[in-house]
C-alpha positions in Angstrom: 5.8 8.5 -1.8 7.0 7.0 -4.9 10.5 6.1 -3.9 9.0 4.1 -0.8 6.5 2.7 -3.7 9.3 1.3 -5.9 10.8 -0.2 -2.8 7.7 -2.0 -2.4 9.0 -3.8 -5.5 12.8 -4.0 -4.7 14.7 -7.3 -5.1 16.1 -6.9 -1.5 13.5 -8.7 0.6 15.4 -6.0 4.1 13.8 -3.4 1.4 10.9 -4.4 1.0 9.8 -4.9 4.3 10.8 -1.9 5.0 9.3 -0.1 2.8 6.1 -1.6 3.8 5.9 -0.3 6.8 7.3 3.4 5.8 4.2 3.3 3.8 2.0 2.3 6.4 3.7 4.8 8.7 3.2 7.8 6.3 -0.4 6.7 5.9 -0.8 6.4 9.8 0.3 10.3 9.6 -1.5 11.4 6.8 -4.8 9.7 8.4 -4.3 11.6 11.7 -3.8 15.4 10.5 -6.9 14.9 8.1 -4.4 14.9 4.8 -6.2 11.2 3.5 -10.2 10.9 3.3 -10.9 8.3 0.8 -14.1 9.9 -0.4 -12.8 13.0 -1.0 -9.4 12.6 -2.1 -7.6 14.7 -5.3 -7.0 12.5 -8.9 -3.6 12.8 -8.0 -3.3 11.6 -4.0 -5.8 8.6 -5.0 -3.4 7.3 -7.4 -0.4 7.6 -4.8 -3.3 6.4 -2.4 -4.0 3.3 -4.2 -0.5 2.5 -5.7 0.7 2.6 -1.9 -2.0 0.3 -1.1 -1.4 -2.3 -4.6 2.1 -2.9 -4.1 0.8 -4.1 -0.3 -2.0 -6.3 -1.7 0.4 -8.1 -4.1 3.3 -8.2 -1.4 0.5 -10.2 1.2 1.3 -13.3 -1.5 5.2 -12.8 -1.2 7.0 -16.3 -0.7 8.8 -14.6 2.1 6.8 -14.8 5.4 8.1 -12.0 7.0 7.0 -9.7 3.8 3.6 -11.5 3.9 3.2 -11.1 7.5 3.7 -7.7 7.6 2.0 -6.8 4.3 -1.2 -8.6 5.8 -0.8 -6.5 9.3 -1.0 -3.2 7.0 -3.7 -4.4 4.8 -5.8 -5.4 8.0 -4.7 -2.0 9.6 -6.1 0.3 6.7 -8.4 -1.8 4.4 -11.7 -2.7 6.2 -13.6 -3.9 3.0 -11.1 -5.5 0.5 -12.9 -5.9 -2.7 -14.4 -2.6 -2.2 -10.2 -1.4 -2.6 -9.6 -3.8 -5.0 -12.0 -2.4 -7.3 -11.5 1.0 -7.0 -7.3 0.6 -7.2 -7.7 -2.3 -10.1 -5.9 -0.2 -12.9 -3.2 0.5 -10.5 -3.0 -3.6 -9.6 -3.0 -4.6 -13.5 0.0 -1.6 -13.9 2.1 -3.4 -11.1 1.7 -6.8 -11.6 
């Protein structure tokens, strides 16, 4: 997942959004065969975990509205309690921005 991750940062706004949604596709997947539980999830696949879900939250504030939009559809998709996420990811968040 890191090379969708760094596009989540790319200066090519095409990129970014897709990248966005790669992540929230491979997510999807990894939610349906059982591969993410956020409870009980390795050191390793919470930091790809939460880094995935970082570079979203910052991209919801992106000037571009078709970024935000669909940044904001993700978040909304995955995230049911946000400063619960926020807190747990907040080393990751500080790292990105």
């Amino acid at each position: 997942m890191t090379p969708i991750n760094e596009g989540l940062f790319n200066s090519n706004w095409r990129k970014r959004n897709s990248a966005i949604l790669l992540s929230g596709e491979m997510i999807t997947v990894l939610k349906q065969y059982g591969m993410i539980d956020e409870d009980n999830m390795q050191d390793s696949k919470v930091q790809h975990y939460y880094n995935a879900f970082m570079g979203i939250y910052i991209l919801r504030f992106e000037e571009i509205d078709i970024i935000k939009r669909t940044a904001t559809e993700m978040w909304k998709q995955f995230i049911a309690n946000t400063p619960r996420t926020i807190k747990k990811g907040l080393n990751i968040l500080i790292e990105n921005l």
